[in-house]
C-alpha positions, -999 to 999 in steps of 0.1 A, spaced: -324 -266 81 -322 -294 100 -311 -290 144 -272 -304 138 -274 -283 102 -262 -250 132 -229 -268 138 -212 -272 108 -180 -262 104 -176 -220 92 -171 -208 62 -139 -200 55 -129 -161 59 -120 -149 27 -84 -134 22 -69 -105 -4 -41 -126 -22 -14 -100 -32 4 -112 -63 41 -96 -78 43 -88 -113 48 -122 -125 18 -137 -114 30 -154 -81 17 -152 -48 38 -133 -22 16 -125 4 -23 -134 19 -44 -107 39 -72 -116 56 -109 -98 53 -128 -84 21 -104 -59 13 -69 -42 26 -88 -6 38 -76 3 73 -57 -31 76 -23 -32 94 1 -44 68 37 -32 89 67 -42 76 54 -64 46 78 -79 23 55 -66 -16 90 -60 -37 73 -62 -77 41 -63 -62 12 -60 -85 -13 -37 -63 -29 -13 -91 -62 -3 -91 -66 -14 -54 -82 7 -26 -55 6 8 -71 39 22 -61 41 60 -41 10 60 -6 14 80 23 3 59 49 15 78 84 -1 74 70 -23 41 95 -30 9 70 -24 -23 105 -18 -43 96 -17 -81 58 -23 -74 30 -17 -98 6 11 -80 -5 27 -111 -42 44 -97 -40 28 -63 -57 49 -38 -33 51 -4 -59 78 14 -43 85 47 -20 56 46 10 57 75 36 53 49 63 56 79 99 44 67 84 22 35 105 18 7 87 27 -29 120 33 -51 122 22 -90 79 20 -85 53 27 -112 28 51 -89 11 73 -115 -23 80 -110 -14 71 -73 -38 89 -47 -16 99 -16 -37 127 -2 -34 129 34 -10 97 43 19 102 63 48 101 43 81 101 72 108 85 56 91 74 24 112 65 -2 100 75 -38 135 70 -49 132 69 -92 97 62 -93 71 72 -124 49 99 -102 30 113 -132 -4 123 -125 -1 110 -83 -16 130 -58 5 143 -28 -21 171 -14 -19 173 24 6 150 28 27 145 57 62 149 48 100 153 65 135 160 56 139 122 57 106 117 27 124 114 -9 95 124 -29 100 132 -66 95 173 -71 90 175 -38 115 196 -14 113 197 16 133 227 39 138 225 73 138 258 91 
């Protein structure tokens, strides 16, 4: 490695490319993966995000209307005011995420996990009731 060989240009950062259902790119994040990322008010309608691993990211105010999150893991996600009607989340892992406003509106939610989530009056979560005393 040669003295000038140091000042080369960088190497690109690499990016998560989040795909709808179809195939087509709607959205790049940057970094290795989309843990503890700030993704507010991202546009993911039909998104295809199974399998992925968003533990701790804040998706507060995001649209993933009809999205594919069969076995995603949203660990102590801020789900605040995000819009996941008419979505496939079975097998979904929302233990722990804050749930204010979520809209579950007619999605699949066989086999998800909603222990120790934070849930209002506002929160439309399938089986779930919530009672305001």
């Amino acid at each position: 490695m040669g003295f000038f060989d140091l000042f080369t240009t960088p190497k690109p950062t690499p990016s998560v490319v989040i795909r709808n259902r179809v195939g087509e790119e709607i959205d790049r994040v940057e970094g290795w993966d989309l843990c503890g990322k700030v993704l507010r008010n991202r546009d993911w309608r039909h998104a295809e995000l199974s399998g992925l691993v968003l533990d701790g990211a804040d998706l507060s105010g995001s649209n993933l209307l009809g999205a594919n999150l069969q076995r995603a893991s949203l660990r102590n996600c801020i789900l605040v005011n995000c819009e996941v009607s008419y979505a496939d989340v079975s097998g979904c892992d929302f233990s722990g995420a804050d749930m204010d406003g979520c809209l579950l509106y007619r999605s699949e939610t066989q086999r998800a996990r909603f222990e120790n989530v934070r849930a209002t009056e506002r929160s439309d979560i399938p089986g779930c009731k919530i009672v305001v005393s």
